[in-house]
Structure formats: structure tokens, C-alpha cells
N, C-alpha and C positions, 0 to 999 in steps of 0.2 A: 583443538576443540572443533565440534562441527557447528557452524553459526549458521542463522539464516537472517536477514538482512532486509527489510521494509524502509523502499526506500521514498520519503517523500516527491511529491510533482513537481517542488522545487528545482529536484535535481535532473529533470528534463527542460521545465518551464518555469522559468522565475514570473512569478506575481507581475503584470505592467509590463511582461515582454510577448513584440509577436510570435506568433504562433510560426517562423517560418524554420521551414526545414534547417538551416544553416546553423539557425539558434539554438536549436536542442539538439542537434549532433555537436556543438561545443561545451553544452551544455554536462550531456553526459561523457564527452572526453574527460572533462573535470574532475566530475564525481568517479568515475574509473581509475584516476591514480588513486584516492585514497580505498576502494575498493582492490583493486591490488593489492596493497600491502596486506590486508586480510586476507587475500588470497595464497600469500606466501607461505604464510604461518600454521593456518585454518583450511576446515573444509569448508564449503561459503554454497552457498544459495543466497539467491537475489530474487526481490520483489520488488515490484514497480506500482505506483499510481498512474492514472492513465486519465483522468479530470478533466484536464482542459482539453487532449486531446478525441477522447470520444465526445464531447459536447460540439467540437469542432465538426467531427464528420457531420454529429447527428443534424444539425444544422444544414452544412451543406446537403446529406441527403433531404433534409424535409423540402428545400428549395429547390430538389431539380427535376425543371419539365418532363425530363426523359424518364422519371420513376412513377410505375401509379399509385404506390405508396411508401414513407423513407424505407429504408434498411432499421431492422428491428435489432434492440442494442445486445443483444448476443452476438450476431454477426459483427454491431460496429464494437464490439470489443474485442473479437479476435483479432481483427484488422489491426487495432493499438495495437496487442500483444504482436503482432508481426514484429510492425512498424518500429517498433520501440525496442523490441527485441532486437531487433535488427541492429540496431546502433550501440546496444550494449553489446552482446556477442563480437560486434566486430574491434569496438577499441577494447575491451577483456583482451582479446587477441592481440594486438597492438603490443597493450600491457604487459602480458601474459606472454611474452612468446616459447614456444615449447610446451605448454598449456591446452588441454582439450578443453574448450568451452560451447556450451548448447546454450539455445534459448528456445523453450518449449512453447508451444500455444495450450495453453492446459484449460481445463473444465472444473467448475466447480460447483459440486452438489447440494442443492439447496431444499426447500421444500416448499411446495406449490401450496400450503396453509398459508404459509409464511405471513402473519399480522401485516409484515413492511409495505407488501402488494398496495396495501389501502392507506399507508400513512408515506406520501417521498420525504426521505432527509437526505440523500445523498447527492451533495453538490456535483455537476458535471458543467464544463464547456467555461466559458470565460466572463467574467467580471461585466457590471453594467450598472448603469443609473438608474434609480428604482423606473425615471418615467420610459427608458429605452427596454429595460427588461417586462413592463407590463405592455408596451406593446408587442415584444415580441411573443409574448404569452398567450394573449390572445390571438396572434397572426395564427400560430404553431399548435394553440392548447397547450402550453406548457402549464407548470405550477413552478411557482416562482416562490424564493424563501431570502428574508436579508442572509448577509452571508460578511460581518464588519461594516463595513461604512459602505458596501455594494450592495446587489443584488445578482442571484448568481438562479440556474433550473434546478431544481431536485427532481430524482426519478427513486425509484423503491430499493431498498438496499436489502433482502432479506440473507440471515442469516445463513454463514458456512459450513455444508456438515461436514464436506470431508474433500480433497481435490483427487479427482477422481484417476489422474497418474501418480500418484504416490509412490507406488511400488514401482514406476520406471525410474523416478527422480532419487530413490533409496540404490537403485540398483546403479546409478551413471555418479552419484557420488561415493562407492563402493569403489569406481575405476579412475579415482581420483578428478572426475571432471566437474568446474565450476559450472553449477545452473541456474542460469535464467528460467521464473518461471512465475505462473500463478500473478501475472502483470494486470494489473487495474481489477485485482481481489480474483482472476478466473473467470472465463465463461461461466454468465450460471445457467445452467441445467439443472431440470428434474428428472426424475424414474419412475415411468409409467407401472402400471400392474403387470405387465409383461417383461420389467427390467431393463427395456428402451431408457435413450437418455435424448430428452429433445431440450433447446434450449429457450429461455424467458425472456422477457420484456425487464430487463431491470440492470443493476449494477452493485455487486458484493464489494465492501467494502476492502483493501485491498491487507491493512493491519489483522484485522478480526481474521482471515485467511491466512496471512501469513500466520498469527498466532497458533490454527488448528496445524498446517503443516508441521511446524517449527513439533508441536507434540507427536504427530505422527510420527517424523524423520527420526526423533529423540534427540532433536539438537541443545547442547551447553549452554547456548545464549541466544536472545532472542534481542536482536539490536531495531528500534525505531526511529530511524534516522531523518531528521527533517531540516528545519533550519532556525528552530529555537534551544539553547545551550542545554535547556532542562526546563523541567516543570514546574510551573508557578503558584503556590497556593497564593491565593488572592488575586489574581492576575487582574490587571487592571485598578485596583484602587491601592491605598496608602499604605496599606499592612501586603504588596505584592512581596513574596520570598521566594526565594529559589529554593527545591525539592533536592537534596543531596543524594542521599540512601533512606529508602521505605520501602513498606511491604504494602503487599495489598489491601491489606486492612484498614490502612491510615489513608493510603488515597481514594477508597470508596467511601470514606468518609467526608468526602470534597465533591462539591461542583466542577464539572467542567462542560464545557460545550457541546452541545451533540455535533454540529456540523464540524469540530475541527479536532480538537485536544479529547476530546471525549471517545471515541474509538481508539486512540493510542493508546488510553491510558486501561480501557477495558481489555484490549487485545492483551497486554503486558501483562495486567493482573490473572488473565484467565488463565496464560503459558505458566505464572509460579505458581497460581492455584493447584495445577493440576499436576505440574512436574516436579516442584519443589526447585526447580533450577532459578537459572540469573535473566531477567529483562531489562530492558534501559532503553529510555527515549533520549536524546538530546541532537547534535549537531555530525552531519555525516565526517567534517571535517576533523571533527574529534574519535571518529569512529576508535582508533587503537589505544586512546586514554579511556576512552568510554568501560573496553574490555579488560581495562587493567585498573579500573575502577577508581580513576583521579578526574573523571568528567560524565557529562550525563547526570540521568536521574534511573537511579538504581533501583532494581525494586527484585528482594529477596524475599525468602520465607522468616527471617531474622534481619531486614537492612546492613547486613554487612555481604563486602566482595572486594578482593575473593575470597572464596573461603578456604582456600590453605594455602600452601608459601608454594606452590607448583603452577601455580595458572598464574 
């Protein structure tokens, strides 16, 4: 099958851990064995969250004397996609040996209407006490949004129309090579009246992106891999159950978070809306029961997967 793969921040940066280089290069050694064994089997594309690590730069740029103003977060999101790229492509290889793997710095097309410009929900940069994140807010001008028992920045997430390398990332998994790509939802960029593509002030979310790819490429499954087993209706109170196999129908009938579960579970539903194919959220370490449909939260156009005795 050809899968493409939305991988939560988790599997760079666990929640309460520093931000230092040593720990998210062990981090994603980790998550790269069980991403291998997908890679055996399957064609694979890989996406990444990029959160705490562009909120990191963005910081460090707002704070340094030597700038007359930060780096604007198009540029600090390619920088992630390097960065981060960087450490997947090289354990893949590790993993992989014999194996062509890339890790693209890709762009992602958005539209300069976009509602999201005026409203931030999308968290970036790292955890804080509501009284440390409002003064950082006012030091910086940030907008600050609870984010669990923290306080975390939002910055504008507008919607993905399309990643503007598609047709190269169709053509390198065509020659059998595993790609990195489309890391913390894409560069976003618009397109002027002239067809120019310059890029925004903002941050696409990285599932909703993975999800339009995942339709472009015409990938079999669309896996959202984080570090919760599966989806909860009722999360948090008495009546919490875990989500086995559903369709979209049933879970847009549900509450969920804008800042967390609530883009996973949109990106998922709009991939079977559109495809009729197989989505699933749950636990990256479950990834190959996820695909053979004994973990995870399934979500078909009939809640059943798979659907014949060949997959």
C-alpha cells in the first residue's frame, strides 16, 4: 500500500522534556524503528510536527540584539523542516540501509483570505504558567491561549490547499524512495496575481496537510500517529470510551478540542470523505496493528478494515 504517515511532536519532543539537540535526535531514532518496519512492506511518506521546535527559534529570534526584527515564521519553519528533516533522513538510513531516503523542505499553499490570519489557534514553542506566558506575551506581543493545565502562543493556522511539490514527491515515490516531507504542515505560502509564490506569517497545521497530500499522492491509508492508543468520546469525564472503528459521520458528531484531537480527527475524516479509503489515529508504536486493523481508531466509509482478506 502506499501510506503516508502524520507523525505527532511527541516523536521528536516529549511533553516536559528539553528542547536539546541530543534529545530529539534519540527521540526520533525511536520512532524510526517502528517507522521502518512500514517502510518494508509499504510505500511511506512521513510528516512531522514542528511546535515546540519553531516556537523555540521564534523566541530565540524575537530576543536577539543582532536582528532589527525576528525571522518571520515561514522562514522559521523551513529552518524546522531542515532541522528535523535532518535527523529523520539520517536514522531512515541507519534503518533503511540500501534504501533511498529524502527529506524535502516543501511549501504549502494557502490563501491570503484565510479567516485563520484574524483568529490564532495553533499552539507553537513550549509549555508555561499562565503568570510566565502572559508576561512573555506582553514582553514579545504574543496571544497566549490555555493549552491543558498550561499556557502555550498561538499564531494563525490557515487552511491547506495543496503542497506545492506534489508532483516531485509522486515522482521519488514512483522510484521506490521513502520521503520526508511537508514537516510542521509546510511553508505556507500564497500566489500573487502573477503566480509568484511568496511566503506568510503563520503555521499550517501539519495533519490537515498531511491529509490533502495523502489525497493528492492517492495513498491506501492515512495513519495519525501521536501518543494516545485511540480516540476518546467523552474524554475526560465518567462516560470516557475508547473509539474502535468509525466513520466520519459518527465522530463529527463529537466534541473535540480545537487545539489538540480536533485537527486529527478533521484531517482523518476529510481523507475518507473524499477517498473512501482507511484513516486512523492512535499510538506510533502500534503503527503495524493500526494497518492490519487490531489498534488505533479506525475511521472508514462503513467502520470496518480491512476490507478484504489481502491487506
Amino acid at each position: 500500500m502506499r501510506v503516508i504517515v502524520a507523525l505527532g511532536g511527541n516523536a521528536v519532543l516529549r511533553r516536559g522534556q528539553r528542547p536539546d539537540a541530543e534529545q530529539q535526535i534519540a527521540n526520533v531514532a525511536a520512532s524510526v524503528k517502528e517507522l521502518a518496519r512500514l517502510a518494508e512492506r509499504h510505500e511511506l511518506i512521513i510528516t512531522h510536527g514542528n511546535g515546540p521546535q519553531i516556537g523555540l527559534l521564534a523566541l530565540q529570534s524575537a530576543s536577539d540584539p543582532g536582528l532589527s526584527r525576528p525571522y518571520p515564521f515561514d522562514t522559521l519553519g523551513a529552518q524546522t523542516q531542515g532541522m528535523i528533516g535532518y535527523w529523520m533522513q539520517q536514522a531512515l538510513q541507519n534503518a533503511l540501509p540500501g534504501r533511498q531516503v529524502i527529506a524535502m523542505v516543501t511549501q504549502t499553499l494557502v490563501s491570503a483570505v484565510d479567516p485563520a490570519f484574524g483568529d490564532p489557534t495553533k499552539f507553537v514553542g513550549q509549555v508555561y504558567d499562565r503568570e510566565e506566558a502572559e508576561k512573555l506575551a506582553g514582553e514579545y506581543g504574543w496571544t497566549i491561549r490555555p493549552d491543558g493545565d498550561h499556557w502555550r502562543r498561538v499564531v494563525p493556522s490557515p487552511a491547506p490547499r495543496r503542497v506545492v511539490e506534489t508532483r516531485l514527491i509522486r515522482r521519488l515515490l514512483r522510484e521506490g524512495v521513502v520521503v520526508v516531507c511537508a514537516g510542521g504542515g509546510g511553508i505556507p505560502v500564497i500566489r500573487d496575481e502573477h503566480g509568484r509564490l511568496s511566503g506568510v506569517e503563520a503555521v499550517v497545521d501539519k495533519d490537515l496537510t498531511a491529509s490533502v497530500l495523502a489525497e493528492a499522492l492517492e495513498c491506501d491509508a492515512f495513519l495519525v500517529l501521536t501518543d494516545v492508543p485511540r480516540v476518546m468520546r467523552g474524554f475526560g469525564t465518567p462516560l470516557q470510551r475508547e473509539i474502535a472503528h468509525t466513520t466520519p459521520h459518527e465522530l463529527r458528531a463529537l466534541d473535540f478540542p480545537a487545539g489538540s484531537m480536533g485537527p486529527k480527527v478533521e484531517a482523518a475524516c476529510r481523507f475518507v470523505e473524499t477517498t473512501g479509503d482507511m484513516a486512523a489515529i492512535g499510538r506510533l508504536d502500534q503503527s503495524e496493528r493500526i494497518l492490519d486493523g487490531s489498534a488505533g481508531t479506525i475511521v472508514t466509509p462503513n467502520a470496518r478494515w480491512p476490507l478484504t482478506s489481502t491487506l
